[in-house]
C-alpha positions, 0 to 999 in steps of 0.5 A: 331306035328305042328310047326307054330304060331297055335301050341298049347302054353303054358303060359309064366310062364317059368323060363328062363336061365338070358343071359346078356345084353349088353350095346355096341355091342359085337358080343359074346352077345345075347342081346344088349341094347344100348343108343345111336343115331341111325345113329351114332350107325349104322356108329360103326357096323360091315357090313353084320351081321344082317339076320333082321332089324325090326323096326316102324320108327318115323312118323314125328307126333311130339310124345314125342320121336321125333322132328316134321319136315318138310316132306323133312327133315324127308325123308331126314333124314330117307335115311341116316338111311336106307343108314347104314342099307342096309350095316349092312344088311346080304347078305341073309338078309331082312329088314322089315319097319313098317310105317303109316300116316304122317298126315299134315292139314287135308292131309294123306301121305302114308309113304310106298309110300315115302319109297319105292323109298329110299329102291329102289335106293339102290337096295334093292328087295320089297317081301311083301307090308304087310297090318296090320289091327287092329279095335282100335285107334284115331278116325278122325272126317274129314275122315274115321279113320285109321285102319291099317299100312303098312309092307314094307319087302325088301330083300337085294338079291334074295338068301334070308332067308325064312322060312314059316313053322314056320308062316304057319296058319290053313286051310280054308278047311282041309279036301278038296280032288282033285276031278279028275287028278291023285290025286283024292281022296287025299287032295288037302292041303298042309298037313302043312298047308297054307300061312298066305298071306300079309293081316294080321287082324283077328286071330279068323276068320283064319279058315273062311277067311284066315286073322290075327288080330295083336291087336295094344298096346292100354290101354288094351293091357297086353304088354302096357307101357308109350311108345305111339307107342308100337311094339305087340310083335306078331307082330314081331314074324312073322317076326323073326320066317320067316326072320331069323335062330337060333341064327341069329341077329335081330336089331331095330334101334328105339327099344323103349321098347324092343318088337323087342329084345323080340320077337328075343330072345323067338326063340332063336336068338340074339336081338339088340336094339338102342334108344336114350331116357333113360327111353325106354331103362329101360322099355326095360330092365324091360321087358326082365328081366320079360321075362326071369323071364317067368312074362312079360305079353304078347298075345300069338302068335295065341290067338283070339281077344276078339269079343263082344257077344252083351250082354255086358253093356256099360256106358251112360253117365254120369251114366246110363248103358244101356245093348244091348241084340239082337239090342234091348236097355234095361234101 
């Protein structure tokens, strides 16, 4: 039977034993919601306990959740995050830092690229600069429109935890055989299949191109709430099913709604989250409530993103329809 994302799944209609949620950390729990400022919280936690920290930071663009400030302050602001978890981080541990764009005039700044020095400085190891593709979001009118983010993966040590198995996506040419050398005739594959790479975009085309399509949570997406920079849960599962073992602790520090803590306790490990914003943390707990009821709604790992067939009918405005049918245009 096969093991990684590609696996067939089943529907998450499950009934799920109802573990307790937490509302401070205890290291008896296997879910910890906590209402709090992320670096106080932090500067209260216990050193070296979490195998992950995943998180989408603020980006500094003045969303309802955050304060928009200077990029200097900002930076400055992030280090003393960073700071704390370098410390609540596992020897064997990994650290993984979601980041986009601050866009300030017009002018792009690549966050990864400002980052990168701050994890640097205290000694922690870059493994994977990961690209996140994704086809839907703000469209730019002064440049080319944004259509992917940045995975920053650090690793405290080099005795890290890494396991591939687990996210190891199908073949391009399963069935291509050595040609000369001693193993000719045998598959040249390796029979659990390959490596999922650092490009991350299309699911539906891994056979073709080796690429996986993480949709980002737009108005469509089962998983969208109120929140307007929502983690897909797959997208963390990666993550949790490669960086961490059973039972092993994963911490969001700016858990909004809960994605992260989702994703830990599907595979069976503990998940905390820290959010300051009341109403995040009850959609948080809504969510995980709905998990475990086994109705929250969610893209399954591995599903195919939807590709147009080109006959579908869009709106013209203000009424009429036009249908696309083979590049032509029928009214």
């Amino acid at each position: 039977m096969k093991t990684h994302l590609f696996a067939e799944q089943k529907e998450n209609t499950v009934l799920r034993e109802h573990t307790p949620i937490a509302r401070t950390f205890d290291p008896n729990a296997r879910i910890v919601l906590c209402q709090k400022d992320s670096l106080e919280q932090l500067k209260e936690m216990p050193s070296e306990l979490f195998s992950l920290t995943v998180s989408s930071p603020p980006y500094n663009l003045g969303k309802a959740y955050e304060k928009r400030d200077n990029l200097a302050n900002y930076l400055d602001w992030q280090k003393t995050i960073i700071k704390e978890l370098f410390r609540v981080t596992s020897a064997n541990g990994s650290i993984v830092w979601q980041v986009g764009n601050y866009v300030e005039d017009g002018e792009v700044f690549p966050l990864d690229v400002y980052f990168y020095p701050i994890f640097k400085e205290l000694g922690l190891r870059l493994r994977n600069r990961i690209i996140w593709h994704f086809d839907h979001g703000l469209h730019a009118s002064k440049r080319f429109s944004g259509r992917y983010e940045t995975l920053l993966w650090f690793t405290k040590g080099d005795n890290y935890i890494f396991n591939l198995d687990p996210v190891r996506v199908p073949s391009k040419y399963p069935g291509k055989l050595h040609y000369k050398g001693k193993n000719v005739g045998k598959p040249s594959g390796n029979p659990l299949e390959k490596n999922p790479s650092d490009y991350w975009s299309i699911i539906c085309q891994e056979w073709e191109d080796g690429r996986i399509e993480i949709p980002n949570v737009k108005s469509n997406h089962p998983e969208k709430t109120e929140h307007p920079c929502q983690f897909p849960i797959e997208l963390i599962e990666r993550c949790v099913l490669a960086l961490t073992n059973k039972d092993d602790w994963v911490l969001d520090p700016f858990g909004g709604t809960g994605s992260s803590v989702i994703a830990a306790i599907k595979h069976e490990r503990r998940g905390m989250m820290i959010d300051r914003d009341a109403r995040y943390l009850e959609i948080a707990e809504e969510r995980i409530t709905a998990f475990q009821n086994g109705v929250l709604k969610m893209r399954p790992l591995g599903k195919p993103v939807h590709q147009p067939t080109g006959n579908e009918k869009v709106a013209r405005p203000p009424h009429q329809w036009i249908e696309y049918r083979q590049g032509s245009i029928l009214y």
